[in-house]
CHARMM internal coordinates of N, CA and C (Angstrom, degrees):
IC EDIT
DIST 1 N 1 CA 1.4542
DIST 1 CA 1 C 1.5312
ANGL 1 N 1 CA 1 C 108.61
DIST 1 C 2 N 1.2349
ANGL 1 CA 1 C 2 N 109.64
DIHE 1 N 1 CA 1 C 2 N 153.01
DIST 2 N 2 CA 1.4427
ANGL 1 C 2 N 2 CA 104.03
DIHE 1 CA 1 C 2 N 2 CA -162.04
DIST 2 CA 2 C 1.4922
ANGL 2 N 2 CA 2 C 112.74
DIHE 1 C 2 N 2 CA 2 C -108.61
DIST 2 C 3 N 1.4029
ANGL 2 CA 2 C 3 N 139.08
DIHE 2 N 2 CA 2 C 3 N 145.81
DIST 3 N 3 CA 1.5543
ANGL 2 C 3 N 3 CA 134.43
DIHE 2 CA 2 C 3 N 3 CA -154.63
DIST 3 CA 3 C 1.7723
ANGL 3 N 3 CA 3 C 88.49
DIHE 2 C 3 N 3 CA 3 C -85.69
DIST 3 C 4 N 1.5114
ANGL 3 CA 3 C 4 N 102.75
DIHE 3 N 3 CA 3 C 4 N 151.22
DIST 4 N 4 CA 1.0611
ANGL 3 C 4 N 4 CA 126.54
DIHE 3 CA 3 C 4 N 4 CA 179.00
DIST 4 CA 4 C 1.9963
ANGL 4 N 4 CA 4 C 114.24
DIHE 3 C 4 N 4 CA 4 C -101.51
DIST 4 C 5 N 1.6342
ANGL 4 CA 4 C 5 N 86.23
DIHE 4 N 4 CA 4 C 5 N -26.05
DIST 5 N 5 CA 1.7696
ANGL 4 C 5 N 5 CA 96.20
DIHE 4 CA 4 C 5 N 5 CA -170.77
DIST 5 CA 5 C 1.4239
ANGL 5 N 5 CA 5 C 92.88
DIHE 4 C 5 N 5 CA 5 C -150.96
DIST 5 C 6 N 1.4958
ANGL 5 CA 5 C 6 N 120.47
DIHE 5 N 5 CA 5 C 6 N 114.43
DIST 6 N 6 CA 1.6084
ANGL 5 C 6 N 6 CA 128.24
DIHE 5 CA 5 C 6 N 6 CA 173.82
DIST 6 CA 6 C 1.6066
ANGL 6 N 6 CA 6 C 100.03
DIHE 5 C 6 N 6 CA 6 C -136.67
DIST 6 C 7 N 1.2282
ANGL 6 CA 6 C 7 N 93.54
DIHE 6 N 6 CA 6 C 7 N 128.78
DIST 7 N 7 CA 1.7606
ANGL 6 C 7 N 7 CA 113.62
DIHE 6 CA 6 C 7 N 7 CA 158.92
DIST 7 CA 7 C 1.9708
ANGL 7 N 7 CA 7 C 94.81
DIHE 6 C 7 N 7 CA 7 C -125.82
DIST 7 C 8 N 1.5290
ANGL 7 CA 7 C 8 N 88.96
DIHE 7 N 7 CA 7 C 8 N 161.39
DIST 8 N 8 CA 1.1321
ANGL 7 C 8 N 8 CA 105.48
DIHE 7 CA 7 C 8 N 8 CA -153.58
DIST 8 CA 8 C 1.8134
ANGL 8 N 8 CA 8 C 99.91
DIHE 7 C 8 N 8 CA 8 C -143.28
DIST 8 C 9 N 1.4292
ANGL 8 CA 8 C 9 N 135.98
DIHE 8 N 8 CA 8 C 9 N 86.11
DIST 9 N 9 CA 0.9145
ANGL 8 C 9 N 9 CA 125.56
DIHE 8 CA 8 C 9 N 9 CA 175.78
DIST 9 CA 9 C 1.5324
ANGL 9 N 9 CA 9 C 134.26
DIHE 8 C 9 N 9 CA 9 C 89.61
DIST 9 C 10 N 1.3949
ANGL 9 CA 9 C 10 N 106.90
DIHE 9 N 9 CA 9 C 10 N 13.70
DIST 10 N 10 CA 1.5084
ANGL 9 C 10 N 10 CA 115.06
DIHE 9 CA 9 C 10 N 10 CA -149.27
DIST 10 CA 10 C 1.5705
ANGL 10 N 10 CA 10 C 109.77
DIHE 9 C 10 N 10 CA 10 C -84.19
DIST 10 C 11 N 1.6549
ANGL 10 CA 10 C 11 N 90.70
DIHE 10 N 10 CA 10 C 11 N 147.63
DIST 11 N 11 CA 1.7602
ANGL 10 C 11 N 11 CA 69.51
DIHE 10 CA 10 C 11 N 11 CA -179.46
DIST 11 CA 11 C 2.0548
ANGL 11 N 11 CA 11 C 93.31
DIHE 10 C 11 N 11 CA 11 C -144.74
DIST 11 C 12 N 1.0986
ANGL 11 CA 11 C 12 N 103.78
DIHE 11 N 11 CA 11 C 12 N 166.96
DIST 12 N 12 CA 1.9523
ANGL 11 C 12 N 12 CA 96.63
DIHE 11 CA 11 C 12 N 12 CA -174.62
DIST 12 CA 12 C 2.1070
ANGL 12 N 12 CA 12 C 87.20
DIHE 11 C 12 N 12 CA 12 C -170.70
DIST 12 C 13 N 1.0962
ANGL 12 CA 12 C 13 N 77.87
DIHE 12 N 12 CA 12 C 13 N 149.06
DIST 13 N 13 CA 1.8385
ANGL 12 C 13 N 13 CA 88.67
DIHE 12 CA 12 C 13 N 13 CA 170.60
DIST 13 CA 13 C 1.5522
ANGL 13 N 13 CA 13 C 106.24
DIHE 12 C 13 N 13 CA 13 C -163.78
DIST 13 C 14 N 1.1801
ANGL 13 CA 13 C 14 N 103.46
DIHE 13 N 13 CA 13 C 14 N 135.72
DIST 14 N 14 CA 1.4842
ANGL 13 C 14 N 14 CA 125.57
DIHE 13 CA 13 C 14 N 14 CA -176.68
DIST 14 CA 14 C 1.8871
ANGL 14 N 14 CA 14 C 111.08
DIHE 13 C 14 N 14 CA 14 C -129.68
DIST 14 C 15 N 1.4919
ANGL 14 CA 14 C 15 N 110.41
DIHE 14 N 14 CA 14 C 15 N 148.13
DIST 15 N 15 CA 1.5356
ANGL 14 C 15 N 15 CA 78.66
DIHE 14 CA 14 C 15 N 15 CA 168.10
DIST 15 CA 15 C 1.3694
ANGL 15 N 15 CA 15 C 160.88
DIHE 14 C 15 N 15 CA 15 C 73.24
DIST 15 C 16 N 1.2705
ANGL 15 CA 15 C 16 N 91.26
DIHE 15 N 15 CA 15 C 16 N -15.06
DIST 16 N 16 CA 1.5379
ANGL 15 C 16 N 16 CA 112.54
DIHE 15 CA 15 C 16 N 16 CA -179.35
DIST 16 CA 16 C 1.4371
ANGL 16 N 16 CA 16 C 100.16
DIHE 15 C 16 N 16 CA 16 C 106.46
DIST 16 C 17 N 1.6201
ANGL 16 CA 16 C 17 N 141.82
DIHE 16 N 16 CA 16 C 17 N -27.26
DIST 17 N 17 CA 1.3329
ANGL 16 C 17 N 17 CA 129.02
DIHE 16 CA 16 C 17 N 17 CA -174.89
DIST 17 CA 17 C 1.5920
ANGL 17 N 17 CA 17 C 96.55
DIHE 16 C 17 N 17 CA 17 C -104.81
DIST 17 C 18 N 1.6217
ANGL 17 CA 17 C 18 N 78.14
DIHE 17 N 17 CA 17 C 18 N 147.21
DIST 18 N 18 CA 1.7631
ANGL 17 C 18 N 18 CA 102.71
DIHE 17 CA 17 C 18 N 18 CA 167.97
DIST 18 CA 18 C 1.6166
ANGL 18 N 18 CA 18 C 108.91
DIHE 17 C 18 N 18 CA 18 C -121.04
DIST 18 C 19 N 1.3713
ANGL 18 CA 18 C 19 N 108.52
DIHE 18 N 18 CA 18 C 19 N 151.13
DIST 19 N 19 CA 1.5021
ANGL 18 C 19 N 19 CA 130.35
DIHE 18 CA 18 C 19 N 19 CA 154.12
DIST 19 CA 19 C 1.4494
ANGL 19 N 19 CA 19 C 102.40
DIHE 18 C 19 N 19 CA 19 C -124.22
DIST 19 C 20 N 1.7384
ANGL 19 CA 19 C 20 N 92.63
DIHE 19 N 19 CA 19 C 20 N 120.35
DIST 20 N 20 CA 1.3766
ANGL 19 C 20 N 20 CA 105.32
DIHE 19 CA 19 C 20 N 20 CA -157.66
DIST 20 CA 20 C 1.4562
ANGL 20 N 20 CA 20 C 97.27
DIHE 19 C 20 N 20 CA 20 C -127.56
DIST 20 C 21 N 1.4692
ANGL 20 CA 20 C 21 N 126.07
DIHE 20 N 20 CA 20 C 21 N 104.91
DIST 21 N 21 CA 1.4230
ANGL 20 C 21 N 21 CA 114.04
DIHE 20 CA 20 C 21 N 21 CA 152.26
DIST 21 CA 21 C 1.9577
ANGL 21 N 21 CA 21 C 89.34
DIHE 20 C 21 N 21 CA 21 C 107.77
DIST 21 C 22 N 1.0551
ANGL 21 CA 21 C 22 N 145.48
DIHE 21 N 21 CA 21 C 22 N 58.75
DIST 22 N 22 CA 1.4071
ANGL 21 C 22 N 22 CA 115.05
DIHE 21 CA 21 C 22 N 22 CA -142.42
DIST 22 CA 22 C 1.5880
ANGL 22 N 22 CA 22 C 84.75
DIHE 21 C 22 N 22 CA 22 C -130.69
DIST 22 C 23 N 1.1446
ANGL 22 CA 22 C 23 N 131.61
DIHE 22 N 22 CA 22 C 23 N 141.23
DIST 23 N 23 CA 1.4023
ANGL 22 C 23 N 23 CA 135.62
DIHE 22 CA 22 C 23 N 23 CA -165.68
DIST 23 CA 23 C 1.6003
ANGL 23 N 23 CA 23 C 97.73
DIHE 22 C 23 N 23 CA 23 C -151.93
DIST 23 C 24 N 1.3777
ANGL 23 CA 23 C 24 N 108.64
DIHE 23 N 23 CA 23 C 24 N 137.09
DIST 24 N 24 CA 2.0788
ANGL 23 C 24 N 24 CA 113.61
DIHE 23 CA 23 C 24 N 24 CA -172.65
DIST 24 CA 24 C 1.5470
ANGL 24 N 24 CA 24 C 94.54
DIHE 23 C 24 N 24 CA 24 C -163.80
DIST 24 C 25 N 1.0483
ANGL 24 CA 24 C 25 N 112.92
DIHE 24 N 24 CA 24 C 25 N 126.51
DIST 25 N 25 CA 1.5687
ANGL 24 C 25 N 25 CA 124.38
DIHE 24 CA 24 C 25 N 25 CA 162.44
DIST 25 CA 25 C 1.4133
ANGL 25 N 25 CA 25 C 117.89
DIHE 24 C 25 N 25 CA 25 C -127.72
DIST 25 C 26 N 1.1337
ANGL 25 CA 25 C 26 N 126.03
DIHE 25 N 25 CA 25 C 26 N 126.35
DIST 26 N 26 CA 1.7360
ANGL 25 C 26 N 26 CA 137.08
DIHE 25 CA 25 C 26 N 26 CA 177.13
DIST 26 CA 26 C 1.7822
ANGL 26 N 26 CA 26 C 101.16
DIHE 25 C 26 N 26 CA 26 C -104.89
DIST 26 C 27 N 1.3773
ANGL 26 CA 26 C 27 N 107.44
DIHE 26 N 26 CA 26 C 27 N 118.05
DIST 27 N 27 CA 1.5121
ANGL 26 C 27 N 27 CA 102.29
DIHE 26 CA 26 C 27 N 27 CA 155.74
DIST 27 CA 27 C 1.4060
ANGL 27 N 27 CA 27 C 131.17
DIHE 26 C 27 N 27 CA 27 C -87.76
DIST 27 C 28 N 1.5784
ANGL 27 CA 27 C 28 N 101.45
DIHE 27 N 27 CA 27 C 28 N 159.16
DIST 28 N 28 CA 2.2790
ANGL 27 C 28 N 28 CA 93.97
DIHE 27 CA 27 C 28 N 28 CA -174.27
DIST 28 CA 28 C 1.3657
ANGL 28 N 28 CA 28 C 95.16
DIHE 27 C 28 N 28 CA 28 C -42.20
DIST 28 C 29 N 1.2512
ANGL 28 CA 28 C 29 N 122.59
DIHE 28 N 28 CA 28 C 29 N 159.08
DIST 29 N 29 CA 1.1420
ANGL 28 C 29 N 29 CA 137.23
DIHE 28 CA 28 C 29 N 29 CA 138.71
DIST 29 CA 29 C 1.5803
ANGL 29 N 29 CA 29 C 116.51
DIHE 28 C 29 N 29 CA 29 C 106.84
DIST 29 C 30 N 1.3369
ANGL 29 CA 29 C 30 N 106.88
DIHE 29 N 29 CA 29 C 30 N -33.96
DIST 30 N 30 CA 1.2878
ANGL 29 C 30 N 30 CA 110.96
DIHE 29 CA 29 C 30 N 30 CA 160.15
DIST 30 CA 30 C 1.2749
ANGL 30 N 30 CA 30 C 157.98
DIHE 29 C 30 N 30 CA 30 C -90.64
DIST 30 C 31 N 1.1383
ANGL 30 CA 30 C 31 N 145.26
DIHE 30 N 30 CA 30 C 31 N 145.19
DIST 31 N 31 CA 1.2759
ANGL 30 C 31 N 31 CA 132.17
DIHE 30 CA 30 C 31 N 31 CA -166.63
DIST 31 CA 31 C 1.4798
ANGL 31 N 31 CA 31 C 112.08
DIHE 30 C 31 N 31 CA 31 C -125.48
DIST 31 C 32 N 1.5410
ANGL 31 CA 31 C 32 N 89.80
DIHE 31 N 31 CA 31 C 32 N 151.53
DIST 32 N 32 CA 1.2825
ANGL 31 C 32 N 32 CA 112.70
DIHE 31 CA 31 C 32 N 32 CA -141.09
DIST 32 CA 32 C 1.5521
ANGL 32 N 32 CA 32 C 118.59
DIHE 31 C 32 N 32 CA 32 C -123.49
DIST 32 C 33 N 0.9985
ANGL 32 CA 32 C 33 N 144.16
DIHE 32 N 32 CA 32 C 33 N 121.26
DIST 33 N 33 CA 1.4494
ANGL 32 C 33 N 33 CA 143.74
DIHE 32 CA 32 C 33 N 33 CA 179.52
DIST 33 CA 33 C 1.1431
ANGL 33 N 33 CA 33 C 111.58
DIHE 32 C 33 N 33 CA 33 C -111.19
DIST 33 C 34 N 1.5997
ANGL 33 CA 33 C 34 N 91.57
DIHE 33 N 33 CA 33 C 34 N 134.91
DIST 34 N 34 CA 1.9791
ANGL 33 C 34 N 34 CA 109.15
DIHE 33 CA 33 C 34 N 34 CA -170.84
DIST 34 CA 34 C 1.7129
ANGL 34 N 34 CA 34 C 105.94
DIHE 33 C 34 N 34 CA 34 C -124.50
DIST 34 C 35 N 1.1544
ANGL 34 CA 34 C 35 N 108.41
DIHE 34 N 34 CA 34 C 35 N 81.91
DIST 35 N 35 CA 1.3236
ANGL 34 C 35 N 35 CA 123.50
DIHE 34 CA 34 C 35 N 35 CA 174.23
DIST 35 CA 35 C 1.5396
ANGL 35 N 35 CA 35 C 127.65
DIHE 34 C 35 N 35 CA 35 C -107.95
DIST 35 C 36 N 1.0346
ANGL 35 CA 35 C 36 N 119.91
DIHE 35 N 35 CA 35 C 36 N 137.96
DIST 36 N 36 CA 1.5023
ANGL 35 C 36 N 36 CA 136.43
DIHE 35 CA 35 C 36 N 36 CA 174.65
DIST 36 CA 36 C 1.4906
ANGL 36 N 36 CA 36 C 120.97
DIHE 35 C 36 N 36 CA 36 C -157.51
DIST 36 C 37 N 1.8163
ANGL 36 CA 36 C 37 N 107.23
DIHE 36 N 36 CA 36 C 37 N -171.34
DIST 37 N 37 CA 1.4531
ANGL 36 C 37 N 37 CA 102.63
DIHE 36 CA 36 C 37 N 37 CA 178.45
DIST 37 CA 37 C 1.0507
ANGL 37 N 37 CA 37 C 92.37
DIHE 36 C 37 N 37 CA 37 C -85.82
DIST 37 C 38 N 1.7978
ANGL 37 CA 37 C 38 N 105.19
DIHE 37 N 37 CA 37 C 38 N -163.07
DIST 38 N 38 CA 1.7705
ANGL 37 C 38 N 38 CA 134.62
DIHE 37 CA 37 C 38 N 38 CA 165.58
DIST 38 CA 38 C 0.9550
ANGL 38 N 38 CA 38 C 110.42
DIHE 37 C 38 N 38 CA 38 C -47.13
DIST 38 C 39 N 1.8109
ANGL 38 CA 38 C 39 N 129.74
DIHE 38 N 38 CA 38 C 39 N 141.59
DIST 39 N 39 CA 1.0064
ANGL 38 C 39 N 39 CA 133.95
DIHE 38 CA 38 C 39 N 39 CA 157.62
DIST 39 CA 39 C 2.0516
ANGL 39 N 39 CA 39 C 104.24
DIHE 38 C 39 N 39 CA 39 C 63.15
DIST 39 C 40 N 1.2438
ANGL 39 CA 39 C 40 N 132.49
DIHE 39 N 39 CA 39 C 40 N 46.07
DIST 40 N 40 CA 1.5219
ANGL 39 C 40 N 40 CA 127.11
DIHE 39 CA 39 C 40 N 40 CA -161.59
DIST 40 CA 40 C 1.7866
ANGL 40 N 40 CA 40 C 85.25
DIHE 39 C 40 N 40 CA 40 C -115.12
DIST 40 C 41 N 1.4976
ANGL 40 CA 40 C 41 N 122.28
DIHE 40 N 40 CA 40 C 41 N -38.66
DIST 41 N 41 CA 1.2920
ANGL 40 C 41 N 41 CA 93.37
DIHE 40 CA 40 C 41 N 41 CA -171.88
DIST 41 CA 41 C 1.4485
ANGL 41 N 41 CA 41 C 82.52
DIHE 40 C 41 N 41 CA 41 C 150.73
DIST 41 C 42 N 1.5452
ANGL 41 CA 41 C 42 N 135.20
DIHE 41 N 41 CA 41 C 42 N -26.66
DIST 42 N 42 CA 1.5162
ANGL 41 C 42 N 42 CA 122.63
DIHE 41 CA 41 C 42 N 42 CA -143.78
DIST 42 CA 42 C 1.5799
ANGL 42 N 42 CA 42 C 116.16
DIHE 41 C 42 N 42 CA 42 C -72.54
DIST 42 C 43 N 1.1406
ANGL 42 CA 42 C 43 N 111.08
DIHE 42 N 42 CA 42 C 43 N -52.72
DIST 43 N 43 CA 1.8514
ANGL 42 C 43 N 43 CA 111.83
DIHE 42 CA 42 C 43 N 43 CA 167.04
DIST 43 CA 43 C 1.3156
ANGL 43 N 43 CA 43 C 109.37
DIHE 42 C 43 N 43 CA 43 C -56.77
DIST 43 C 44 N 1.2241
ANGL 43 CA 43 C 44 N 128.43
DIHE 43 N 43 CA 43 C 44 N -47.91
DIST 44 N 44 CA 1.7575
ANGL 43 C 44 N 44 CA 133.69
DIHE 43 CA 43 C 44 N 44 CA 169.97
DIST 44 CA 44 C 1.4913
ANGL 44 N 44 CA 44 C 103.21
DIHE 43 C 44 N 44 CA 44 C -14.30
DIST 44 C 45 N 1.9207
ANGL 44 CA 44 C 45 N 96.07
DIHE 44 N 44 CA 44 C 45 N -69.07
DIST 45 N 45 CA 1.3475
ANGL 44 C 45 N 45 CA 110.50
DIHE 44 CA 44 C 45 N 45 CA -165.34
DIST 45 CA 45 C 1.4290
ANGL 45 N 45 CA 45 C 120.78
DIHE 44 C 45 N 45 CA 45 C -60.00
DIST 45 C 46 N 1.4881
ANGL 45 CA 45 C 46 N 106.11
DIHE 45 N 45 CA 45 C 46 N -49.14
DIST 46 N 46 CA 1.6232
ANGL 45 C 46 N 46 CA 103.10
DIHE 45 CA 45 C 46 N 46 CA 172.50
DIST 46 CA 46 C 2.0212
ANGL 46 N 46 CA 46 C 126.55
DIHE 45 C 46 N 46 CA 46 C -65.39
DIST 46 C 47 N 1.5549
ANGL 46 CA 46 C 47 N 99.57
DIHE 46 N 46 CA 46 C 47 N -17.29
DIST 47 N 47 CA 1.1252
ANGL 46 C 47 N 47 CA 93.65
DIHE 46 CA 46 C 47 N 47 CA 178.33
DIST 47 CA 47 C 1.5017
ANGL 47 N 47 CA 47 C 110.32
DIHE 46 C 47 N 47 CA 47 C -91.78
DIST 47 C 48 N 1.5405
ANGL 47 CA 47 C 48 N 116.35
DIHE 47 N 47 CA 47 C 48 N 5.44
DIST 48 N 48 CA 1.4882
ANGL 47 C 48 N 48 CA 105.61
DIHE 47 CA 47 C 48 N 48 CA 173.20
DIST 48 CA 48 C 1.0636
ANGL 48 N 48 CA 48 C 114.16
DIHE 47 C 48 N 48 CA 48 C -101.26
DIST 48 C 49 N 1.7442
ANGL 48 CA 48 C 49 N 115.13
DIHE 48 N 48 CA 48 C 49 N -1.21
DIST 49 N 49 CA 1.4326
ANGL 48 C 49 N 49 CA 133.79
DIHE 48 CA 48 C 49 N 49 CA -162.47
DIST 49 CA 49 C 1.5240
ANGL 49 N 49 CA 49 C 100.43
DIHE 48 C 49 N 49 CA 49 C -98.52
DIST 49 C 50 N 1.9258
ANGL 49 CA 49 C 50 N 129.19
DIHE 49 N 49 CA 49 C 50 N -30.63
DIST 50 N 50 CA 1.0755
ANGL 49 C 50 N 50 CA 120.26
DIHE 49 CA 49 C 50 N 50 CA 142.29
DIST 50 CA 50 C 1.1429
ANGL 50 N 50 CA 50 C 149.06
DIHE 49 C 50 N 50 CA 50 C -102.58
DIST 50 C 51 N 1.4205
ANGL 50 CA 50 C 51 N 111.42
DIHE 50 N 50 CA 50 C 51 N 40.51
DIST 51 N 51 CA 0.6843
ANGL 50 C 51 N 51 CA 142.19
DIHE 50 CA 50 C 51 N 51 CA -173.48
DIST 51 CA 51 C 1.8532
ANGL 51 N 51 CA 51 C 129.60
DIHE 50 C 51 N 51 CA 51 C 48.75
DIST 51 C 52 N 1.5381
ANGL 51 CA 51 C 52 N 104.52
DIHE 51 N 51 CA 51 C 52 N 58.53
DIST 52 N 52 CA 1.3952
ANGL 51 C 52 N 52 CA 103.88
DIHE 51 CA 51 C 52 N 52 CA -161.12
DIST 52 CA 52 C 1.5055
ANGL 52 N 52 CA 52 C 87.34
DIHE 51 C 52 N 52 CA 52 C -119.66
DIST 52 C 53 N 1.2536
ANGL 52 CA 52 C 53 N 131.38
DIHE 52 N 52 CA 52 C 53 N 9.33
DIST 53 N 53 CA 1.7282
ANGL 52 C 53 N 53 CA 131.61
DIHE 52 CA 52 C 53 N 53 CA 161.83
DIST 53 CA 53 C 1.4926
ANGL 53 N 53 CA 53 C 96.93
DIHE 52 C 53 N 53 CA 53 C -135.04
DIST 53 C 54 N 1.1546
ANGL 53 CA 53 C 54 N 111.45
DIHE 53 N 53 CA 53 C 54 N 163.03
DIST 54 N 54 CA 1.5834
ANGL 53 C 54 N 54 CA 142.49
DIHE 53 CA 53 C 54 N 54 CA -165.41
DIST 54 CA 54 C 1.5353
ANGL 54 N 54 CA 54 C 91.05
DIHE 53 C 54 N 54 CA 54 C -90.11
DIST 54 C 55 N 1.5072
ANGL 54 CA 54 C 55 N 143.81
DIHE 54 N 54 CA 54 C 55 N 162.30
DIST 55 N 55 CA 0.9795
ANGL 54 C 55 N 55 CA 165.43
DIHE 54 CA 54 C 55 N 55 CA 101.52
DIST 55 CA 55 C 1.6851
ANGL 55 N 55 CA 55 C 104.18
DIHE 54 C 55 N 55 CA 55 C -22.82
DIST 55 C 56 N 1.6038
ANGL 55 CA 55 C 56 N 108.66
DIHE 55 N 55 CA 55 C 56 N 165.13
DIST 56 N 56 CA 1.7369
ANGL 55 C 56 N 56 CA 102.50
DIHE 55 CA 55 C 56 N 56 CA 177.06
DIST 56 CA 56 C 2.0039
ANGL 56 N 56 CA 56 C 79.52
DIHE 55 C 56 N 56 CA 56 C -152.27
DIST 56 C 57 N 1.3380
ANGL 56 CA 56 C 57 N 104.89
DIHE 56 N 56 CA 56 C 57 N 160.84
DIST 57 N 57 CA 1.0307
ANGL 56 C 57 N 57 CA 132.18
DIHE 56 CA 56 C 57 N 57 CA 151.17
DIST 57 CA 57 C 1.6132
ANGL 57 N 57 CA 57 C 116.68
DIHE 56 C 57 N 57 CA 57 C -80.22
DIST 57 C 58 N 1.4322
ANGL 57 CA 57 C 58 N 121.34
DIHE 57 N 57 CA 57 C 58 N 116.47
DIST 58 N 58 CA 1.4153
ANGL 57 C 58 N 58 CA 111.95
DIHE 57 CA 57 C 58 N 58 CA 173.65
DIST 58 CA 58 C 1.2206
ANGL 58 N 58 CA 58 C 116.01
DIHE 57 C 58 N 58 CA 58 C -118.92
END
COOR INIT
IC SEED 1 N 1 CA 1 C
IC BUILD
């Protein structure tokens, strides 16, 4: 089955926080829940996923 949503390695730090190394795949058909605490990474992820933050080399 083929992924619907793939990141591959991602990494970004702002601030003192990093997302370091960050890898997520969703297949068709399924659904999926993206939960955590405060400040864990979760908007990070979707806004690098549409691209509304840059990727970084770390």
């Amino acid at each position: 089955m083929e992924n619907v949503i793939e990141l591959q390695h991602i990494n970004k730090s702002f601030n003192g926080f990093q997302l370091k190394d960050l890898s997520i795949a969703v297949k068709k058909g399924y659904v999926t829940g993206f939960i955590g605490g405060n400040g864990t990474g979760k908007s990070t992820t979707i806004k690098l996923r549409e691209r509304k933050l840059s990727v970084q080399n770390i």
